[in-house]
Structures are given as structure tokens and as C-alpha cells.
MIMIZA-405706 format. One line per 4 residues: number of its first residue (from 1); their letters; for each residue x, y, z of C-alpha. Coordinates in nm, 3 decimals. Each point is the difference from the previous one (the first is absolute). Layout:
BEGIN
NUM	a	X Y Z ~ ...
//
This chain:
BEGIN
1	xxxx	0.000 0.000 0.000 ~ 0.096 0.345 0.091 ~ 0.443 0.047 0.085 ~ 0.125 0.191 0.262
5	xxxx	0.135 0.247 -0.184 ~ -0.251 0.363 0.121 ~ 0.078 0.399 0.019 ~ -0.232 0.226 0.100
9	xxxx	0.100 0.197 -0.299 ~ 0.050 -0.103 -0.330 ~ 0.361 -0.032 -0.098 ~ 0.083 0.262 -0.205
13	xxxx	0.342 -0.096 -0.269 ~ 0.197 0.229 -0.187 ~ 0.243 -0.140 -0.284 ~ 0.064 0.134 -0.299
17	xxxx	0.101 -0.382 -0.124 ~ -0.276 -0.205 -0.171 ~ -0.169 -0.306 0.208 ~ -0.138 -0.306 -0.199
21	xxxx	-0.305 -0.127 0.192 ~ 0.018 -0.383 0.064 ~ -0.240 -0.150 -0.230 ~ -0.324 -0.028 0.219
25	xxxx	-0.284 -0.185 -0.090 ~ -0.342 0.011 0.172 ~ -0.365 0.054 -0.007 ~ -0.205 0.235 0.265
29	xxxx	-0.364 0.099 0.041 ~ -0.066 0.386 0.072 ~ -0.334 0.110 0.145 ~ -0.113 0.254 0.191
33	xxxx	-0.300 0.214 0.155 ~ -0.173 -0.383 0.111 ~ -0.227 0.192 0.253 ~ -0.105 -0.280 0.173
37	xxxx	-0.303 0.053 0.216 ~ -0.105 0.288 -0.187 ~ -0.438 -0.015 0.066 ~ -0.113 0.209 -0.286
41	xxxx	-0.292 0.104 0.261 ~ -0.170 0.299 -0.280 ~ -0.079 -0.311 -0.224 ~ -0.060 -0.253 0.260
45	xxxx	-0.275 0.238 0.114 ~ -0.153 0.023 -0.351 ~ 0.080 -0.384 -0.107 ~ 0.049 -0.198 0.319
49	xxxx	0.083 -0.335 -0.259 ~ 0.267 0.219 -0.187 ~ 0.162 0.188 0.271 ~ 0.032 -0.389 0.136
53	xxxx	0.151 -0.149 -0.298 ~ 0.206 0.307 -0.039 ~ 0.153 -0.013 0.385 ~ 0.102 -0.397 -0.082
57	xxxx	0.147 0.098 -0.297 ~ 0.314 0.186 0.087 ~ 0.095 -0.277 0.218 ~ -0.058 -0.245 -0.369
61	xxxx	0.223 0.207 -0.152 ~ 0.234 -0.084 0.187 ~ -0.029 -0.316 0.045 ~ 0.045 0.001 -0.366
65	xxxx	0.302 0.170 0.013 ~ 0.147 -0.222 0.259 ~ -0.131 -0.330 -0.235 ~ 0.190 0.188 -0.290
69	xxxx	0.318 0.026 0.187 ~ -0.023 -0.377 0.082 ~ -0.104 -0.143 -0.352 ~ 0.314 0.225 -0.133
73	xxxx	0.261 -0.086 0.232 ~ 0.049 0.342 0.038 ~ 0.294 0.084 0.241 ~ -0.074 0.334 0.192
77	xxxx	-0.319 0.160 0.042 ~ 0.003 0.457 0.081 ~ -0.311 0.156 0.122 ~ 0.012 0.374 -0.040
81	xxxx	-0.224 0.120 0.247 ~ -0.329 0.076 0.076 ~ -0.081 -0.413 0.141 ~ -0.288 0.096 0.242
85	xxxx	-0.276 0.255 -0.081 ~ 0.102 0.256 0.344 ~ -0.263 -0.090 0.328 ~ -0.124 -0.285 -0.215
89	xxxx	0.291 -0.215 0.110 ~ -0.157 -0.252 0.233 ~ 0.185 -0.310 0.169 ~ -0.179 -0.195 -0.232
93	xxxx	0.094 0.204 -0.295 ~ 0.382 -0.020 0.113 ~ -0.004 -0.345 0.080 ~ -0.159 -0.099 -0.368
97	xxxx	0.312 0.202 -0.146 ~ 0.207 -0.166 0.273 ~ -0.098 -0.380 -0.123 ~ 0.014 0.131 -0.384
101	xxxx	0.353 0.071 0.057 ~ 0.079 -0.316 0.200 ~ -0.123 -0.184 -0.313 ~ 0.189 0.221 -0.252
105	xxxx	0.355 -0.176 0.216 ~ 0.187 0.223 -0.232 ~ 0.188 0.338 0.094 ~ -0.250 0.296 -0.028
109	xxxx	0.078 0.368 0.066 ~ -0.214 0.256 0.124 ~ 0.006 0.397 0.007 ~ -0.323 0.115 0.199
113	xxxx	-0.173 0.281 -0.106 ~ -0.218 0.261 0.101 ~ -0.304 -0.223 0.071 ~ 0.234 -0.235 0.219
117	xxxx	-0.049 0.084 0.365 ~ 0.198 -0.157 0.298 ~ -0.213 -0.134 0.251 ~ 0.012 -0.100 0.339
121	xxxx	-0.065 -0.366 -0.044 ~ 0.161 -0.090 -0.365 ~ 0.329 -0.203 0.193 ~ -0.284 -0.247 0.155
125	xxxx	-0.031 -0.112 -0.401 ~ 0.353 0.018 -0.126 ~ 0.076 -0.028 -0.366 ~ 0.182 -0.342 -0.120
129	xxxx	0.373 0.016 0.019 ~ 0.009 0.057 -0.394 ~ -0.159 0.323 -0.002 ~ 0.182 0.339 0.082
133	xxxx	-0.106 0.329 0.043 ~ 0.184 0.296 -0.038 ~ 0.031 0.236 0.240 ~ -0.049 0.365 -0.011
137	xxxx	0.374 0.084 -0.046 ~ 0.188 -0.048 -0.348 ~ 0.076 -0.389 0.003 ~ 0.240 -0.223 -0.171
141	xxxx	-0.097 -0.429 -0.024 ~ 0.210 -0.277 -0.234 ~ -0.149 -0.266 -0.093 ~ 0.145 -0.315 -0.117
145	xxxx	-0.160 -0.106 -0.340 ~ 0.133 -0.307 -0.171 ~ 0.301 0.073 0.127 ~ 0.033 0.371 -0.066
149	xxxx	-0.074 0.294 0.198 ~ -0.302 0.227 -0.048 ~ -0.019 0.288 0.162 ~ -0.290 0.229 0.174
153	xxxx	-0.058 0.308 0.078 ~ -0.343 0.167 0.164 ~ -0.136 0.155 0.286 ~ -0.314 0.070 0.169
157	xxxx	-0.260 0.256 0.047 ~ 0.116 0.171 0.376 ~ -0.369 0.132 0.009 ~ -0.353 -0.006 -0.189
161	xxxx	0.114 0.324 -0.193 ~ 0.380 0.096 -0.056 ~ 0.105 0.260 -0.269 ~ 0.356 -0.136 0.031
165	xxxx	0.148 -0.145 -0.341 ~ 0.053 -0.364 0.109 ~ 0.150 -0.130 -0.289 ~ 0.217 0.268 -0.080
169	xxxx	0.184 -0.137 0.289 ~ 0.053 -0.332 -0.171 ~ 0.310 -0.075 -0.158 ~ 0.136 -0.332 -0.102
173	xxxx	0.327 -0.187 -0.127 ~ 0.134 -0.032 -0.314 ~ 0.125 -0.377 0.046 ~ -0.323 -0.157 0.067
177	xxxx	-0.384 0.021 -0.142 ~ -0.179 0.218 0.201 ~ -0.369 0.055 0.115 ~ -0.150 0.277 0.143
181	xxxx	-0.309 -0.015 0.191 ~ -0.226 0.324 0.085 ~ -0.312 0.146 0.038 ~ -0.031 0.330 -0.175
185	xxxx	-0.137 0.255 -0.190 ~ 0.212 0.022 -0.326 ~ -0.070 0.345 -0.152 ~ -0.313 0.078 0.144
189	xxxx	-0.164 0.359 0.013 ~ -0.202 -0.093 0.273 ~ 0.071 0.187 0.383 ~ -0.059 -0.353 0.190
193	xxxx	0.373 -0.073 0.102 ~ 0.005 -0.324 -0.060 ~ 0.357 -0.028 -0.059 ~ 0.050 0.200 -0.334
197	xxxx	0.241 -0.040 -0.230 ~ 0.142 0.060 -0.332 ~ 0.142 -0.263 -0.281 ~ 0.281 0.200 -0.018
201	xxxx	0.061 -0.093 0.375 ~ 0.008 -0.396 -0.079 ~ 0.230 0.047 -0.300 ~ 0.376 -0.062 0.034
205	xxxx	-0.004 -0.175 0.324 ~ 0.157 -0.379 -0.087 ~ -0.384 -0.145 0.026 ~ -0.134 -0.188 -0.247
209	xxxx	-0.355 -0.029 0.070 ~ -0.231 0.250 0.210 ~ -0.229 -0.222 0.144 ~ -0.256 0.303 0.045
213	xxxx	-0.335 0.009 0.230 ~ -0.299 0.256 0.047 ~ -0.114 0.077 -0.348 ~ -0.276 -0.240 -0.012
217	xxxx	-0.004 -0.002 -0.421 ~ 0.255 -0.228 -0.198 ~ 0.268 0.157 -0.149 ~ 0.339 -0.038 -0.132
221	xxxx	0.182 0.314 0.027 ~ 0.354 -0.062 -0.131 ~ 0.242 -0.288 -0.114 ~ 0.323 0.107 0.106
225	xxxx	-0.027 -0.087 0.309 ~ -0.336 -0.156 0.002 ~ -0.261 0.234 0.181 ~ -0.318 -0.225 0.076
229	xxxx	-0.352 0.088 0.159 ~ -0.147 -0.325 0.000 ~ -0.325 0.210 0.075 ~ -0.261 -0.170 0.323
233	xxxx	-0.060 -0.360 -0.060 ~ -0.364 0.007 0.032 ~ -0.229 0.298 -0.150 ~ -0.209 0.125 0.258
237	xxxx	-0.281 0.270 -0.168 ~ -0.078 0.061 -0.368 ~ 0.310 0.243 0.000 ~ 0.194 -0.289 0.051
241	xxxx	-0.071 -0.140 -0.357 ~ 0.195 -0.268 -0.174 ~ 0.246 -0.340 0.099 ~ 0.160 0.016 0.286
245	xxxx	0.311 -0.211 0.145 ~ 0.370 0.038 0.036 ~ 0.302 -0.038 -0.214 ~ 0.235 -0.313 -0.050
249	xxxx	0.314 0.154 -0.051 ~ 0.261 -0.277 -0.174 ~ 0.392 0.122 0.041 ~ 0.257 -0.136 -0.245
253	xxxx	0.356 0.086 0.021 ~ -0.107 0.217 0.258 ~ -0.200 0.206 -0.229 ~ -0.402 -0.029 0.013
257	xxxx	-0.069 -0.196 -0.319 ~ -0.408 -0.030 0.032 ~ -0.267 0.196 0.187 ~ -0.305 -0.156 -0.006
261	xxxx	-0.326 0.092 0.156 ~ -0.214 -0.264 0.159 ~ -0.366 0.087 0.088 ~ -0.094 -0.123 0.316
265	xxxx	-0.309 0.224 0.049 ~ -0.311 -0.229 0.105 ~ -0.260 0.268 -0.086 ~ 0.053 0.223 -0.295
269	xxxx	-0.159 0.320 -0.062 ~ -0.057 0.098 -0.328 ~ -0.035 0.330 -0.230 ~ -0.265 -0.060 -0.305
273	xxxx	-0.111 0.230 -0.198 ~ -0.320 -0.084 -0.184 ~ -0.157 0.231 -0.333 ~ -0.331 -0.057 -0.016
277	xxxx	-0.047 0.157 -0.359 ~ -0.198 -0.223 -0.229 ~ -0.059 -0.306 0.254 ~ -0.259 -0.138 0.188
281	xxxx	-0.018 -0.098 0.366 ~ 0.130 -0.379 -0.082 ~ 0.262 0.132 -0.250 ~ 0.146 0.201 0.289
285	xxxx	0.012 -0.293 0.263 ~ 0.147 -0.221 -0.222 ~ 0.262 0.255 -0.057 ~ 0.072 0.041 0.357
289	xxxx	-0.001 -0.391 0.051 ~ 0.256 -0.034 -0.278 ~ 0.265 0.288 0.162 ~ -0.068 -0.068 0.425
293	xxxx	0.224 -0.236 0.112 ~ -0.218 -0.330 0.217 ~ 0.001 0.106 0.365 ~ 0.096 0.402 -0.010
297	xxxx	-0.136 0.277 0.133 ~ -0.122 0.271 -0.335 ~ -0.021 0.361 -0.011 ~ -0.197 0.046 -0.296
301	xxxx	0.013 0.338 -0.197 ~ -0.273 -0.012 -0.251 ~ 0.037 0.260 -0.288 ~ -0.185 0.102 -0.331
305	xxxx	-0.295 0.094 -0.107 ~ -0.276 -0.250 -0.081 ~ -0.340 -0.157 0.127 ~ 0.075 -0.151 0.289
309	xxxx	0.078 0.267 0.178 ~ -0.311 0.085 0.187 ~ 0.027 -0.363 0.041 ~ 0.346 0.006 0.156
313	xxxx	-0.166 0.310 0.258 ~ -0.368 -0.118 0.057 ~ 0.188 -0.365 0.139 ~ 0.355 0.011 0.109
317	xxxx	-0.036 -0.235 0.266 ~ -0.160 -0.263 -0.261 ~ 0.267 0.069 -0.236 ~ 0.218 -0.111 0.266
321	xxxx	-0.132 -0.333 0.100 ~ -0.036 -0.066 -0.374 ~ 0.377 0.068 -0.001 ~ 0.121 -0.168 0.268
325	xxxx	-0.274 -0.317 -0.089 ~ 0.190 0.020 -0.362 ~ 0.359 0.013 0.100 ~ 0.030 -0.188 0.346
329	xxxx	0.132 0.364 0.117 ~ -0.064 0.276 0.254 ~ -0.117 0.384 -0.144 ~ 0.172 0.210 0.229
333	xxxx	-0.101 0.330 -0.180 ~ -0.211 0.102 -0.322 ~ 0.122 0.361 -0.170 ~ -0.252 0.092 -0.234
337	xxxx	0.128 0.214 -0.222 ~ -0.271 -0.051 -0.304 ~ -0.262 0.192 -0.184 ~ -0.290 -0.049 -0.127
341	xxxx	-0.028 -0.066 -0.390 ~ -0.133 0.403 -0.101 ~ 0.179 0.290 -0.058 ~ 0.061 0.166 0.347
345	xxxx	0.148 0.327 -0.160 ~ -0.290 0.031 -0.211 ~ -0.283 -0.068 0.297 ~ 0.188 0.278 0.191
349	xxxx	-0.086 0.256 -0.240 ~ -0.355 0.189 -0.053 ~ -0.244 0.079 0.245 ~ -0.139 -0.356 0.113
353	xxxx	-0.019 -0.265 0.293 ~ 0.253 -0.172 -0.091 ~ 0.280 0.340 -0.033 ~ -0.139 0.094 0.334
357	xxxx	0.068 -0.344 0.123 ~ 0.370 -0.026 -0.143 ~ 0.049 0.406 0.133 ~ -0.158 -0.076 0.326
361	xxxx	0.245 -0.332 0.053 ~ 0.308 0.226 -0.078 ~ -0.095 0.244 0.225 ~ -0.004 -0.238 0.270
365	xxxx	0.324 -0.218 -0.076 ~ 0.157 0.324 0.032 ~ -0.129 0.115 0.387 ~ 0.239 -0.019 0.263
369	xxxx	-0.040 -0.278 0.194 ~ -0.162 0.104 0.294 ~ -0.235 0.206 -0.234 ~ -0.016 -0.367 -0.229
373	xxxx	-0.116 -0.219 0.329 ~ -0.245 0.300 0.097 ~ -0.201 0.001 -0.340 ~ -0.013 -0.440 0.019
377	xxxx	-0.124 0.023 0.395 ~ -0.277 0.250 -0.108 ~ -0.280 -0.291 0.054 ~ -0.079 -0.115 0.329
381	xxxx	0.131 -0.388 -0.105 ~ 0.306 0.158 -0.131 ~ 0.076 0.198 0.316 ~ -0.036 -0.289 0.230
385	xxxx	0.280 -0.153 -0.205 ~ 0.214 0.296 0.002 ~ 0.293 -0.184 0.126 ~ 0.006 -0.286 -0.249
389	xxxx	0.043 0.325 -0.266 ~ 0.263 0.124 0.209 ~ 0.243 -0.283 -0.034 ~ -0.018 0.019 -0.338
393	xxxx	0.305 0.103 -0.181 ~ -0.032 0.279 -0.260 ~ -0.043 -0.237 -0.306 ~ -0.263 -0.192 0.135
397	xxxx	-0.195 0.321 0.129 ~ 0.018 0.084 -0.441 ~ -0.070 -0.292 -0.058 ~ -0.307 -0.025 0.158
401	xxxx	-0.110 0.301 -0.218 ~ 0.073 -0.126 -0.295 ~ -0.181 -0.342 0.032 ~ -0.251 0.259 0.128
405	xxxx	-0.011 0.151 -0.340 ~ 0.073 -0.267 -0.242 ~ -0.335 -0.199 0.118 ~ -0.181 0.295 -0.005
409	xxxx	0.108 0.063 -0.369 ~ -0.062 -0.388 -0.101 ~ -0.338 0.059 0.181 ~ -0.113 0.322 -0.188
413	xxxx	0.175 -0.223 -0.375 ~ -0.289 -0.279 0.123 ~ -0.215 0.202 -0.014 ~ 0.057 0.155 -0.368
417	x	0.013 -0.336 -0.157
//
């Protein structure tokens, strides 16, 4: 397992006379952001069944992961922060993690991040003797791989929020592979602190693969030296769209020959966007059974203009269960973005019902908000429902008026025919 070589710094070596690497050859898994425990309580409220499945499925992930590293004979495993989901860390929750790791038997690495919280009773469920975790100070680990050293380098979050650059502090050797492992926030704009950084901070610093945490989307931000985000390993709302996993990093000649992602995620949510121009109702649930993925949760953006739109608004909830009956999937979210089949420019124009509908609409969509929930609470029903109104956001206070006004409109075309 682990040698005894350790610094509490990095060692830092200055030569001006070139160093051939031994040629190292190995496989790793990367993931990060696992957030075990996390209880995804706003959609458990809504969809007790969901937020369920959705809870169990962070810990499938990574039991995935774990199966992954086994199948492969992988032979080191770096977590990059982020493993619990902050006061959701239970003894349960640690102990699953715990026995994950204690069937993983090989050497895994862990940088906690900002969601990783000491706590008072964590020694009473120890992690297996193959697992290490960084501390807060800049840290140097070898590792013996198939009979060549690997070398490590990470630290810790000291607190839930630190504006320090942690992995500007990292520096590693030029005679061995080396892998950093941080949690940070790699050229962000934002004002959180969560450790920022820059790329130009991880360049030129003998490591040959930033094993990166905290940005919870997949990317790969540059080659030479690898810099990873492996992105969360299990979505966990609609903005959370797309595979998730970690990456199987192969090294040859101590050089990282392959990076391949492997999706782990056990529930998948899913982006479609649907045209409804020239189709019927069945036309447009086959489509959506041909592009959702068995098992995933969709947000559904339905665009176009065509006849089932005052379908689409007079029965979203049916569309739904016709949807999920269809594809053997959840609908998380309908946006209906579709018109009606007439000429909405036209309508508006003249001195008729249907221009002082379309006039009236605009008017509204464009009141403040306060002034927006006002003019909805105006009946007595209404106002004894003021606070569903109020937890609206924005677009679904417009959107109400325009559903408003588009079955008005398909009302007053009925009627013409």
C-alpha cells in the first residue's frame, strides 16, 4: 500500500538537467462531488416516490463506481471532494462509504471539500486502512504501483468556505507521475470562496494530472497536464442533465494514454425538446418515446406552433401520465413554449376581442411582480391562495398569463368556425 515516505509540503526540485520518468504503467478511477446522503427534500415534498429513488441513487452510483474499479483491476482510486452532502452526513451514511471502501481493498485518496464536515463521532466508524485523506495542509504520499512510485499531492478544505488558493500550493516532482487532488473553483467569477483558482496556477508545477473537484459539470480543461472535473456522479435536479460517472484514467510510460468516461448515474435526467408543428398528439409521444432514455427523469420543452397546443394547456397533467405510461419515465417539468396554429401578429391588430385579449396579456406579463400576484388574487378563490402565487418564480407567474390567453384565443377561434 501506501510507503513511508510523507512531507507536509510538497518537495519542491530545482535542476536545470533533464529527468527521464521511469516508465510507469497504471490505471486509476477519478470521481468526485459523490454527495452521499444528499435528501433532495424540495422534490421529495412534491414526488415522495422520486425524491426516494433519487436519495438511493447517489449511493448506486457509487456502488457502480466501486464495481467498475473491481471489474478493471484498476490500481488507485482519488476522490476530489465533496463525498457527503454537509449536515446530511449520518453514521449510516459514513458507514455505507466506510464498507464501499473496505470492498474497493485498493489504495484510494481523498481531498474533502467544502461539503465535508468533521464531526464529533466520525473515529467511532473509521475508514479501511486503504483509504487516506488528506489533510488540510499541502501533502506529499508515494505509492508503490507495479513496482514504481506514484506520487500525490492534495489537501483539504480547513473550513466550509476558504478563499485561499489550495492548489496553487501544490507542487510536485519531476522524477515521478504525479497526481494532484483538490477541491476548487477553477476560474470562477462567482464571490463564494470556495477555493478559487486560476489554470495558470496549475501549469508548470511537475503534475501530470489535476484530479479537480467542485464543478459539478464534466469537463476536460487541458492536456498538458491533464486538468479533469469528472463533474457529480449522480444528477440531482433537471439542471443536472446528462451521464454522469467518473473517469478511468490509463497511464503508459508514465504519460496518460486513455481517458475514458464511465456513466455510473442510476437515474438520468434528460433535456428534450419536442416541435409540435404539423403533428398530432400520438406523433408527439412517439417522438418523445423514441429520444427518453427507459427509467429517466424528462424535462420536456415543447415548441412550435400547431394544434395541439390548447391541447398541451387545457391537460398538462394528462399529457404527463400519457408520457410517462409511453416511455416507462418520470415528467419532471413541461415548458410550453407553443402557439396556437393563427397568426398572433395579425389577431393583435384592429379593434377586436381578440387584440384586446393579446394587448391586455402583454400588459400584464409586464407588471412588477407584486403588482402581477395582486391582479391574479383579485377573486376571493384566488386570494385565499395567495401564497401558492407567491412561490412562484417569475416565469411561471408569465406563464400563467399566457396559458391564460392562448385558451382564451383558441376559445373565441371555436367559436368562428
Amino acid at each position: 500500500m501506501f510507503t513511508d515516505i510523507y512531507s507536509a509540503r510538497p518537495d519542491i526540485h530545482e535542476t536545470n538537467v533533464p529527468v527521464t520518468k521511469m516508465g510507469t504503467n497504471f490505471r486509476f478511477i477519478h470521481c468526485a462531488d459523490l454527495h452521499l446522503g444528499s435528501r433532495f427534500s424540495g422534490i421529495s415534498a412534491k414526488d415522495p416516490a422520486l425524491g426516494k429513488r433519487l436519495t438511493e441513487s447517489v449511493f448506486r452510483s457509487f456502488e457502480r463506481i466501486v464495481d467498475t474499479a473491481i471489474s478493471e483491476n484498476v490500481d488507485l482510486m482519488v476522490i476530489s471532494g465533496d463525498v457527503f452532502d454537509e449536515e446530511n452526513e449520518t453514521p449510516s451514511t459514513r458507514y455505507r462509504f466506510a464498507k464501499e471502501l473496505e470492498r474497493l481493498k485498493i489504495p484510494c485518496m481523498i481531498s474533502l471539500g467544502n461539503h465535508d464536515h468533521k464531526r464529533s463521532w466520525e473515529k467511532s466508524i473509521p475508514f479501511p486502512e486503504n483509504v487516506y485523506v488528506f489533510p488540510s495542509e499541502p501533502t506529499r504520499r508515494m505509492l508503490d504501483v507495479n513496482g514504481e512510485k506514484v506520487e500525490l499531492l492534495g489537501r483539504s478544505f480547513p473550513s466550509r468556505h476558504t478563499s485561499e488558493n489550495l492548489a496553487a500550493s501544490l507542487k510536485g516532482s519531476v522524477e515521478m507521475f504525479t497526481i494532484a487532488v483538490v477541491h476548487c473553483d477553477l476560474d470562477s467569477v462567482s464571490d463564494e470562496g470556495y477555493a478559487p483558482c486560476k489554470l495558470s496556477d496549475l501549469l508548470g508545477k511537475n503534475v501530470d494530472y489535476w484530479a479537480l473537484g467542485h464543478i459539478h459539470k464534466r469537463s476536460e480543461l487541458y492536456s498538458s497536464p491533464h486538468v479533469i472535473y469528472p463533474g457529480n456522479i449522480q444528477g440531482r435536479n433537471p439542471k443536472e442533465s446528462g451521464e454522469k460517472g467518473a473517469y478511468l484514467v490509463t497511464v503508459s510510460n508514465n504519460s496518460v494514454s486513455k481517458l475514458r468516461f464511465i456513466p455510473t448515474q442510476d437515474i438520468l435526467w434528460q433535456d428534450l425538446v419536442i416541435d409540435i408543428g404539423g403533428k398530432d398528439l400520438f406523433t408527439v409521444i412517439d417522438e418523445i418515446r423514441n429520444k427518453a432514455k427507459k427509467g429517466s427523469v424528462l424535462s420536456l420543452s415543447m415548441i412550435g406552433k400547431g394544434e395541439i397546443d390548447a391541447v398541451l394547456r387545457l391537460d398538462p397533467a394528462g399529457f404527463s401520465d400519457r408520457i410517462s405510461a409511453a416511455t416507462g419515465c418520470m415528467v419532471s417539468s413541461i415548458d410550453l413554449r407553443t402557439l396556437p396554429p393563427m397568426d398572433l401578429y395579425a389577431l393583435a391588430e384592429g379593434n377586436h376581442l381578440a387584440a384586446n385579449i393579446i394587448g391586455t396579456a402583454k400588459r400584464i406579463s409586464m407588471m412588477e411582480r407584486t403588482e402581477l400576484i395582486d391582479t391574479i388574487c383579485r377573486t376571493k378563490a384566488s386570494a385565499e391562495i395567495r401564497y401558492v402565487f407567491e412561490n412562484m418564480s417569475d416565469n411561471e407567474l408569465i406563464s400563467l398569463v399566457t396559458n391564460a390567453e392562448m385558451l382564451i384565443l383558441e376559445k373565441l377561434s371555436e367559436g368562428s368556425r
